[in-house]
Each structure stands twice: as structure tokens, then as C-alpha cells.
Backbone bond lengths (Angstrom), bond angles and torsions (degrees), N, CA, C in turn:
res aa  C-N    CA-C-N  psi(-1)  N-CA   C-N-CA  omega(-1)  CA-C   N-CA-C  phi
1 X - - - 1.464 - - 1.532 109.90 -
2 X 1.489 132.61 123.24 1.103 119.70 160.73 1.013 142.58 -42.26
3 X 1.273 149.28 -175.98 1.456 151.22 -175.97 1.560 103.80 -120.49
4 X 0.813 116.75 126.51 1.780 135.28 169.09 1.595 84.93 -32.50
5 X 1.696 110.62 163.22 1.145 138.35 155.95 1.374 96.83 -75.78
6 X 2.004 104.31 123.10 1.329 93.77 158.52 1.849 134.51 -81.21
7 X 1.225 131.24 178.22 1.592 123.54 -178.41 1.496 96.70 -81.36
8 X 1.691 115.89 143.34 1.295 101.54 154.71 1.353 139.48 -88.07
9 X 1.329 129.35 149.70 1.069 148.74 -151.74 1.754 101.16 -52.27
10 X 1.122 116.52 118.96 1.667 121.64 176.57 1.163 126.56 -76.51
11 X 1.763 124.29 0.62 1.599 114.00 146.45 1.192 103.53 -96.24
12 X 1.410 122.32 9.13 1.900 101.82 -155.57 2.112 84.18 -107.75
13 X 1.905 94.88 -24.06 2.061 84.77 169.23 1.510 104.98 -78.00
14 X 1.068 143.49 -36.92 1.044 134.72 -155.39 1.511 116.81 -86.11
15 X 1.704 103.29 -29.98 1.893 104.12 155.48 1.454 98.38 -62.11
16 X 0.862 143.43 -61.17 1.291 136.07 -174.41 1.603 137.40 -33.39
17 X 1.560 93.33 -69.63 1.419 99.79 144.09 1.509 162.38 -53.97
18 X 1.757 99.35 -15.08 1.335 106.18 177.27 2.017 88.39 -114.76
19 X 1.122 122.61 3.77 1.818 114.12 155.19 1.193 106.30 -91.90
20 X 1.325 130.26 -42.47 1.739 108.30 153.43 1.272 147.31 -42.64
21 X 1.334 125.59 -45.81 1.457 141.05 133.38 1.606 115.41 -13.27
22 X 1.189 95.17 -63.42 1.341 90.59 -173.39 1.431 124.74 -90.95
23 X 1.161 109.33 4.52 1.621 120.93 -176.77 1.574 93.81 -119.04
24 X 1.106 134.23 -4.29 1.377 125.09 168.34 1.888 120.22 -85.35
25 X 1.839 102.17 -33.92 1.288 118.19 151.39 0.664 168.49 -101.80
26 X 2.005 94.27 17.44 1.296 107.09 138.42 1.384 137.16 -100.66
27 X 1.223 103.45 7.58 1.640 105.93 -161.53 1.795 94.54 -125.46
28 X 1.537 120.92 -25.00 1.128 102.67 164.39 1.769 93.79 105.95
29 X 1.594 128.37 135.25 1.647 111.86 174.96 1.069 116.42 -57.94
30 X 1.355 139.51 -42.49 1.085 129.81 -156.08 1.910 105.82 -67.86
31 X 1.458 95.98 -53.36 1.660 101.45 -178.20 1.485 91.19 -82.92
32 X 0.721 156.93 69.64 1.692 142.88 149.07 1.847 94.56 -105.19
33 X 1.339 127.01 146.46 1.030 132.42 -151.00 1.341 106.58 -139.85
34 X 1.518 115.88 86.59 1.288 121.29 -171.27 2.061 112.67 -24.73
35 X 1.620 86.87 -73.91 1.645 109.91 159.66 1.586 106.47 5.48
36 X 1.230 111.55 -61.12 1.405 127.22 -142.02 1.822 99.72 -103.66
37 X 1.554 111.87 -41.04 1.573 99.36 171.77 1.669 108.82 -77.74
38 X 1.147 119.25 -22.16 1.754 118.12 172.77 1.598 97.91 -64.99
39 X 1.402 121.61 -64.31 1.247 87.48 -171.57 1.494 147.88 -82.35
40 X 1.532 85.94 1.75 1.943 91.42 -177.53 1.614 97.56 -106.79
41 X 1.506 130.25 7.85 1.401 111.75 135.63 1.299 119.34 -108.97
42 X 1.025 125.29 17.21 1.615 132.79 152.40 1.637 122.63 71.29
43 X 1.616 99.26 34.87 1.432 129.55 -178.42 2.018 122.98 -97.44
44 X 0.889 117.23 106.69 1.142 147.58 -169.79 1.570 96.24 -42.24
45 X 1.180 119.38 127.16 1.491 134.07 -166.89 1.763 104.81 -50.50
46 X 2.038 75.32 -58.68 1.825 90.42 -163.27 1.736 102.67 -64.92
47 X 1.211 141.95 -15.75 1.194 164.46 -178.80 1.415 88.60 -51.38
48 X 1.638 112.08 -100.96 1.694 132.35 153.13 1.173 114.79 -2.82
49 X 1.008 129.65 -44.18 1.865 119.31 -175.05 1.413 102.91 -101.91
50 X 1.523 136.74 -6.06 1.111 144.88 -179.75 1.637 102.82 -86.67
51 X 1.418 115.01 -56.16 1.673 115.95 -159.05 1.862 93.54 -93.24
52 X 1.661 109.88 -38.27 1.640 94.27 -171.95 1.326 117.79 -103.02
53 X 1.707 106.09 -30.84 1.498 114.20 -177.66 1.512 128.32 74.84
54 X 1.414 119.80 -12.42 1.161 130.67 177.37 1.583 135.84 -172.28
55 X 0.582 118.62 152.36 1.768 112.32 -158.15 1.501 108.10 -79.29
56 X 1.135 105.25 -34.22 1.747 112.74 154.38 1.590 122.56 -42.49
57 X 1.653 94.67 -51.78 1.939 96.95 -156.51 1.975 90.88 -77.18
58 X 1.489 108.79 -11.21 1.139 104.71 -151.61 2.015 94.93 -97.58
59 X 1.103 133.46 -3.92 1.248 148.62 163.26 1.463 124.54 -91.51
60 X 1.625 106.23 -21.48 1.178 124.51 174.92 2.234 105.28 -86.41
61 X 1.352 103.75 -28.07 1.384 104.02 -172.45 1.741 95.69 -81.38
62 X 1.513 108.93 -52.65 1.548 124.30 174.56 1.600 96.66 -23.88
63 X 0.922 107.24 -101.87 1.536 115.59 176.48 1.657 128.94 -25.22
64 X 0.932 111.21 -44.51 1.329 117.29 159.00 1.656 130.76 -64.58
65 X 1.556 86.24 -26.51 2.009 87.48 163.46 1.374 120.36 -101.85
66 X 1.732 107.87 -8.03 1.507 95.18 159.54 1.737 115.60 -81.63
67 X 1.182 118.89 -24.47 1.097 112.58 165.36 1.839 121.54 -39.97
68 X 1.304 79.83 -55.49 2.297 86.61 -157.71 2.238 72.64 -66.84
69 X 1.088 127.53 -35.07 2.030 108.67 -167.03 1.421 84.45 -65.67
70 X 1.541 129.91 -69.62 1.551 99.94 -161.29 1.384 113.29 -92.52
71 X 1.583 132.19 60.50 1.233 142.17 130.41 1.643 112.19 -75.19
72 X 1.803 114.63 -19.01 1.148 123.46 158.98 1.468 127.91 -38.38
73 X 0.860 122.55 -52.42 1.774 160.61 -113.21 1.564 107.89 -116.22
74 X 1.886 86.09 -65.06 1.393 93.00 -169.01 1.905 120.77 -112.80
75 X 1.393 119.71 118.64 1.228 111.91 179.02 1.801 116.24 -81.46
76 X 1.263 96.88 113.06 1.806 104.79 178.25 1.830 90.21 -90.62
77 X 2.222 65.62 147.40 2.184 80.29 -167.76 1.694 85.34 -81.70
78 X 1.611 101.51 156.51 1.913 113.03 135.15 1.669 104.34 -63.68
79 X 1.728 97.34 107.33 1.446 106.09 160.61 1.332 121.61 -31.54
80 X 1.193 88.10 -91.96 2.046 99.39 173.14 1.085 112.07 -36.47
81 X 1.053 159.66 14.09 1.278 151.68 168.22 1.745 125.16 -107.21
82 X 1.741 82.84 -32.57 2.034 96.92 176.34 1.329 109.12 -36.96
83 X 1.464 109.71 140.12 1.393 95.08 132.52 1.657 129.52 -138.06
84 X 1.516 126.35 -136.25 1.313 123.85 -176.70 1.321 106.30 -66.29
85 X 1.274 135.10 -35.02 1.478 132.04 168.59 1.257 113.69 -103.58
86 X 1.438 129.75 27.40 1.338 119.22 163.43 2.046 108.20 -125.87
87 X 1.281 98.65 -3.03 1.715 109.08 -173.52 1.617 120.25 -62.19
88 X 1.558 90.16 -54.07 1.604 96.83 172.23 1.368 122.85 -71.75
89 X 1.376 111.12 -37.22 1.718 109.37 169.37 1.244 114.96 -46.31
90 X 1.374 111.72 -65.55 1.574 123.19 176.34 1.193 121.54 -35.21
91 X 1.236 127.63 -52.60 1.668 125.34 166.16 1.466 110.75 -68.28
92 X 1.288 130.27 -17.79 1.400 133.06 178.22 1.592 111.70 -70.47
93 X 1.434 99.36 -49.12 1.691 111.70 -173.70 2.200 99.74 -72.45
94 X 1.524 116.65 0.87 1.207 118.31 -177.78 1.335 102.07 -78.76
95 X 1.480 113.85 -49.53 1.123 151.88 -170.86 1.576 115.72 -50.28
96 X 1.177 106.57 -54.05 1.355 133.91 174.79 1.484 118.61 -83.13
97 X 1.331 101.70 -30.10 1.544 102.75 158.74 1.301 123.29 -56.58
98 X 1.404 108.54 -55.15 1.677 123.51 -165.19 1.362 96.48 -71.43
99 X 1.098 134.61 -46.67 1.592 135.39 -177.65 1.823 110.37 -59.45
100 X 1.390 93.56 -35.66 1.877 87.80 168.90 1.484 106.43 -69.79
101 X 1.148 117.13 -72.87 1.755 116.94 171.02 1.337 121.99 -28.41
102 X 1.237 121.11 -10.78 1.723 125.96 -169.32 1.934 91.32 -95.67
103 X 1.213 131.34 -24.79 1.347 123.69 166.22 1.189 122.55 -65.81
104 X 1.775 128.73 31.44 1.091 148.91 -154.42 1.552 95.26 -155.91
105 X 1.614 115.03 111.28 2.038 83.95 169.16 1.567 97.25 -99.27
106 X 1.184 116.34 43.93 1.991 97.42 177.55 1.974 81.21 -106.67
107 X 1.368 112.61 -20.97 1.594 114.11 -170.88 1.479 94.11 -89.64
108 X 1.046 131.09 -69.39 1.460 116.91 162.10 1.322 125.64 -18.06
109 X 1.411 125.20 -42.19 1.398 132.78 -173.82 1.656 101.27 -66.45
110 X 1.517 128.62 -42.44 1.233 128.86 -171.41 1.472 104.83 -49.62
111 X 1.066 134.87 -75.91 1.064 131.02 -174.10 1.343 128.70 -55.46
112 X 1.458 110.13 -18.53 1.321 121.54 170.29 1.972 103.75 -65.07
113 X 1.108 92.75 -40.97 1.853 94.11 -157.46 1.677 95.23 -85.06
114 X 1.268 117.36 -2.92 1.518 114.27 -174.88 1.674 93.61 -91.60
115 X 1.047 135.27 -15.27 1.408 138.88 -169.23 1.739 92.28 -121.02
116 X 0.978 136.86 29.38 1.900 119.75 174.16 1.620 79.95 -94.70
117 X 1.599 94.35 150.70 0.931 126.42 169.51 1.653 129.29 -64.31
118 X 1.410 100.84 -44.25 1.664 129.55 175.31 1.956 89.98 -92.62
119 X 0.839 144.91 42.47 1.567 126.57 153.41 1.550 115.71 -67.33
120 X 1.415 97.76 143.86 1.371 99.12 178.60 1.657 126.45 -81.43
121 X 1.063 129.32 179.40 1.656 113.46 -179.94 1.706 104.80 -61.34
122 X 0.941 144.74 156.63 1.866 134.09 -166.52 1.750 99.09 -179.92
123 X 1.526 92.07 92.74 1.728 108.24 177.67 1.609 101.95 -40.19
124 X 1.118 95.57 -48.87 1.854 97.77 -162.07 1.443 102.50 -72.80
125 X 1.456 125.87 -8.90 1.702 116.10 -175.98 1.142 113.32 -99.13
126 X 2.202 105.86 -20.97 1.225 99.70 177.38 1.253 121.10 -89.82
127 X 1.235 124.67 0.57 1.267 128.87 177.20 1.728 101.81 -93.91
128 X 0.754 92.75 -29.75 2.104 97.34 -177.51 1.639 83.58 -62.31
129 X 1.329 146.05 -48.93 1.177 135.99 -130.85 1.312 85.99 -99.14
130 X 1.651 126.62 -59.35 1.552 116.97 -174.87 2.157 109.79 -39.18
131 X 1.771 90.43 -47.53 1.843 90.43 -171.02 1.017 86.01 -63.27
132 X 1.365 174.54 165.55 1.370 152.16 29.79 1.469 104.78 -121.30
133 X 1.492 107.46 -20.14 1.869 119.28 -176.41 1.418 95.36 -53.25
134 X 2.289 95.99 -58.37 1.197 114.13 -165.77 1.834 124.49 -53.26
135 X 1.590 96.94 -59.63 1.493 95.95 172.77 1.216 119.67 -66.62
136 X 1.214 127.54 -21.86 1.671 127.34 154.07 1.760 116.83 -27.42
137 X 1.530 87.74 -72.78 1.534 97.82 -177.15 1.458 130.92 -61.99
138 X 1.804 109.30 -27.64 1.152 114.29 162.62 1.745 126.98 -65.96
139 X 1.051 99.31 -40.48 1.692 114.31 -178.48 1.569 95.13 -61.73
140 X 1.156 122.24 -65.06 1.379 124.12 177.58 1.809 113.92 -37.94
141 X 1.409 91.72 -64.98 1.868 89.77 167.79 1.601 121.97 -37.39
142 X 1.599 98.83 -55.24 1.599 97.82 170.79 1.326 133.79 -54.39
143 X 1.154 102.63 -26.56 1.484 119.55 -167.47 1.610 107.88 -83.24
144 X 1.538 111.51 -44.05 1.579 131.75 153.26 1.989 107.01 -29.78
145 X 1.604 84.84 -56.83 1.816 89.76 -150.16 1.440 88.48 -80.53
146 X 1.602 145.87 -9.87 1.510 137.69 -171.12 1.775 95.13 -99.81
147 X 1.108 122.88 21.94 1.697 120.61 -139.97 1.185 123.03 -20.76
148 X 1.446 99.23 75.03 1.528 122.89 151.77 1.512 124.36 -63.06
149 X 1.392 93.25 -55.27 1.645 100.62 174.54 1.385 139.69 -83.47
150 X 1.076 138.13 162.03 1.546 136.46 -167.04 1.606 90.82 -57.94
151 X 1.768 118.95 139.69 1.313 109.06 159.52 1.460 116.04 -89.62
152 X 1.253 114.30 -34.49 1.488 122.95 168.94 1.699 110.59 -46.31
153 X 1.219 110.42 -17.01 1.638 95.10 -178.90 1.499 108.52 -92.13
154 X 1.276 136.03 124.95 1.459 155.48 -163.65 2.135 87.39 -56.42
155 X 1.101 128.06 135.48 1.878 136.19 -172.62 1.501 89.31 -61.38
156 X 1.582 115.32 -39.59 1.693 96.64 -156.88 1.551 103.50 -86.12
157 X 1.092 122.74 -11.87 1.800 129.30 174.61 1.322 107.11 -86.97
158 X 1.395 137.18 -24.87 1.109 143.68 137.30 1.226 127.62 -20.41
159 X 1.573 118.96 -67.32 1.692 127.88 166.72 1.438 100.03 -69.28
160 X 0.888 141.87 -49.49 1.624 129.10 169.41 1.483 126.95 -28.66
161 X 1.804 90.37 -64.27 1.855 91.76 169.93 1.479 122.43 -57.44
162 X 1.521 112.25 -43.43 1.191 133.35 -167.63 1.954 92.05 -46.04
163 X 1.370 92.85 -86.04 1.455 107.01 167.05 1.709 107.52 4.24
164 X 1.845 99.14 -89.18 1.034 122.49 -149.23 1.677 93.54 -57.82
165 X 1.328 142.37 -50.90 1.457 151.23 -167.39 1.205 98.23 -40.71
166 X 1.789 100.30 -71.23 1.531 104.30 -157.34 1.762 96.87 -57.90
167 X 1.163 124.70 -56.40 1.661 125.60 -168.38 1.879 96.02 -41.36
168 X 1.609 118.21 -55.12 1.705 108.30 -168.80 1.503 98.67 -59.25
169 X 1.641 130.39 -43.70 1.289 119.26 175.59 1.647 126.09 -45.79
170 X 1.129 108.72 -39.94 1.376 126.26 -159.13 2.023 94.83 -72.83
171 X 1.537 94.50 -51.93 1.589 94.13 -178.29 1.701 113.12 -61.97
172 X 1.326 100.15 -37.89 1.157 106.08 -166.73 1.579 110.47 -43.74
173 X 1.639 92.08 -64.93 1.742 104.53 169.77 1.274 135.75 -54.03
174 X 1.345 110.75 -1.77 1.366 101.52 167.44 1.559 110.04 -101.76
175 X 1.509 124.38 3.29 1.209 117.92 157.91 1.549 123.48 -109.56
176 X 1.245 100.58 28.40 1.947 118.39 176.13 1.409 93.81 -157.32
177 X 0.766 125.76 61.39 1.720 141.74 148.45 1.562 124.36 4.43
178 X 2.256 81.37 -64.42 1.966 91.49 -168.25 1.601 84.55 -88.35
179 X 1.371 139.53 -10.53 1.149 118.25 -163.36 2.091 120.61 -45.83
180 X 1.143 109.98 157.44 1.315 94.30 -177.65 2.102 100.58 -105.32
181 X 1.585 88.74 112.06 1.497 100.09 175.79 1.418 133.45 -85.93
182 X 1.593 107.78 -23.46 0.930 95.23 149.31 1.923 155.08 -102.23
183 X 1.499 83.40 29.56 1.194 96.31 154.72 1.685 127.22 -108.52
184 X 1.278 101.71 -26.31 1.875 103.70 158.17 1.099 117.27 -63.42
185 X 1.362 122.63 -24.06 1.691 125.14 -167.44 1.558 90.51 -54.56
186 X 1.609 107.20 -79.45 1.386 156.79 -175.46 1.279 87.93 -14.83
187 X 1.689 114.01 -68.88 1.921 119.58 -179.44 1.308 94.26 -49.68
188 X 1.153 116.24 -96.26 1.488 117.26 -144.00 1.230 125.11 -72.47
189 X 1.514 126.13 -3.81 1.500 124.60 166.15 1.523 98.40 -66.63
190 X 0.785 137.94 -53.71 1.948 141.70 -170.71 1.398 89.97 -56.00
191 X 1.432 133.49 -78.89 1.289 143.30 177.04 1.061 132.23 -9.81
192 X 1.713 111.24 -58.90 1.385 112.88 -157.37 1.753 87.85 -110.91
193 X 1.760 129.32 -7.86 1.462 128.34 -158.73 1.693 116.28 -118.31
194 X 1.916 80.04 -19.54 1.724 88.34 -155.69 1.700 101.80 -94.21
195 X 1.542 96.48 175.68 1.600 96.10 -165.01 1.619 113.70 -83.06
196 X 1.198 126.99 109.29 1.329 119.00 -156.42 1.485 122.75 -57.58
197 X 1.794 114.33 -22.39 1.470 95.69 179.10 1.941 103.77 -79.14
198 X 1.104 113.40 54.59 1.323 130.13 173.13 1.455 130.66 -113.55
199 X 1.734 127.50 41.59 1.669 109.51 -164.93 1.654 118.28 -26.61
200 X 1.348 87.08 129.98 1.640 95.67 -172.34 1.620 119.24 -69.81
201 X 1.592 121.32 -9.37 1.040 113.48 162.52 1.810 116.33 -76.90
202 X 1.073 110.26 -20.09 1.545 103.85 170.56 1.314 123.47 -85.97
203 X 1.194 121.88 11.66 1.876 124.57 176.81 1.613 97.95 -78.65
């Protein structure tokens, strides 16, 4: 009688997975070089084609476990629940999340590989991408209906900027480290998002 498949070893996936990460964003999918994440996490070829089978499924899992590490990191608000003095914090403490997780480059790498150009098709990225469209657009609605936010700005250019801010913040901080972010967040999310007949010390 054969022997069951055994489980693989849970430091020997998780070296694995966070040397993938990081060899996927820097080198990009196409050049990422299996070769090269087997051997600098020190995982057995025949292993690799047994548990992932492909360099695809295996960028698609990568990503999906940096996700659930910086679910660590970062506390997402209950929408429905915000309100006028709890809206801006809430995206601030996002802010401040991701910037703690960035003292990690396999967590750094996530976001890198969610933006490569060459990504491969990746169930788990495309669904990460619809939830973030989604809670994008909702937060924005809320933020609309608490009028926090510019009304003159059209909802779907809204998640765009939003987007684009937090991403220049996010880079920013990883090349000013000690900077203090969450107190720039705090300024300039109101600033550059919020509805101006609003003094920004009262949001």
C-alpha cells in the first residue's frame, strides 16, 4: 500500500515563499529564475514540482501568503461604521500599517509583484485586485456620504487619486524610513482628498 503524501514542512514553505517574493520583484516574472529561488531557500527541485508544479502556481501562492503576513500589519476599518472623526484616522492607521510591513522586503515585494508588468494570470491577485477596486469604491462612497471628500470630484477619479496618494506615500517611506508617516498621512490625505469647505484641522 502506498504511503499518503506527506505535508510540506512549514519553515521550509515559508523560506520559500518569502525568497520568491523577493526574487519575483526584483527580477520581474518573466526573468525570475526558478534556479535561483530553490537555491537561496534551499528547497529541493523534485520537492517544487511535487507541492507547486509550476512557476506560475508558485507566484500565485507567493502572493497570497504575503497577503494573509500583511493582514498582520494592517487594521482595515468596518466601512459602515466610520465616521466624521473616525474616517481619516482609519486610512492613516492603513498607512502606517503598510510602512511597518515595508521593514520586511519579502512584504515589500507584494506590492511590487501586484504592479509587474509581465505578471502571470494569479487567481489570488485577481481577486485581491477586484477586493481592493471594491473597498476602494465603498470607502470613497462613505467618505462622499460623511462629506469628507471633494463633491466636485467625479467617485471614480476619487479611487484613482486615493490609489495613487497612498502608493506615492507608501514609496516615499520606504526611502525615509524614520520619517514620521503617520503624521504626514493625517496632513495630506485631508489635503489633497478632503472636501475643502472643510478646515482641515476639524476633520
Amino acid at each position: 500500500m502506498a504511503r499518503p503524501p506527506q505535508p510540506i514542512d512549514p519553515k521550509r514553505r515559508t523560506r520559500l515563499l518569502t525568497t520568491a517574493r523577493v526574487v519575483f520583484a526584483t527580477h520581474g516574472f518573466i526573468n525570475a529564475r526558478l534556479t535561483e529561488v530553490l537555491r537561496e531557500s534551499d528547497f529541493p527541485r523534485s520537492s517544487f514540482y511535487y507541492f507547486f508544479h509550476t512557476k506560475d502556481q508558485l507566484f500565485d501562492t507567493a502572493f497570497a501568503d504575503g497577503l494573509r503576513e500583511l493582514a498582520g500589519y494592517v487594521t482595515v476599518p468596518v466601512i459602515d461604521k466610520l465616521t466624521r472623526d473616525t474616517f481619516w484616522p482609519a486610512l492613516t492607521n492603513i498607512i502606517a500599517g503598510m510602512t511597518a510591513a515595508a521593514t520586511r522586503p519579502d512584504l515589500t515585494a507584494v506590492g511590487t509583484m501586484f504592479h509587474l508588468s509581465d505578471k502571470p494570470h494569479s487567481p489570488n491577485l485577481t481577486e485581491f485586485e477586484h477586493a481592493i477596486d471594491n473597498w476602494t469604491a465603498r470607502m470613497v462612497d462613505r467618505g462622499l456620504r460623511l462629506g469628507l471628500l471633494d463633491p466636485t470630484i467625479p467617485p471614480c477619479l476619487h479611487v484613482d487619486l486615493a490609489y495613487a496618494v497612498a502608493t506615492r506615500l507608501d514609496a516615499w517611506a520606504l526611502r525615509h524610513p524614520d520619517a514620521p508617516m503617520a503624521d504626514l498621512a493625517s496632513t495630506l490625505l485631508p489635503r489633497m482628498l478632503g472636501n475643502p469647505t472643510i478646515p482641515h484641522d476639524k476633520e
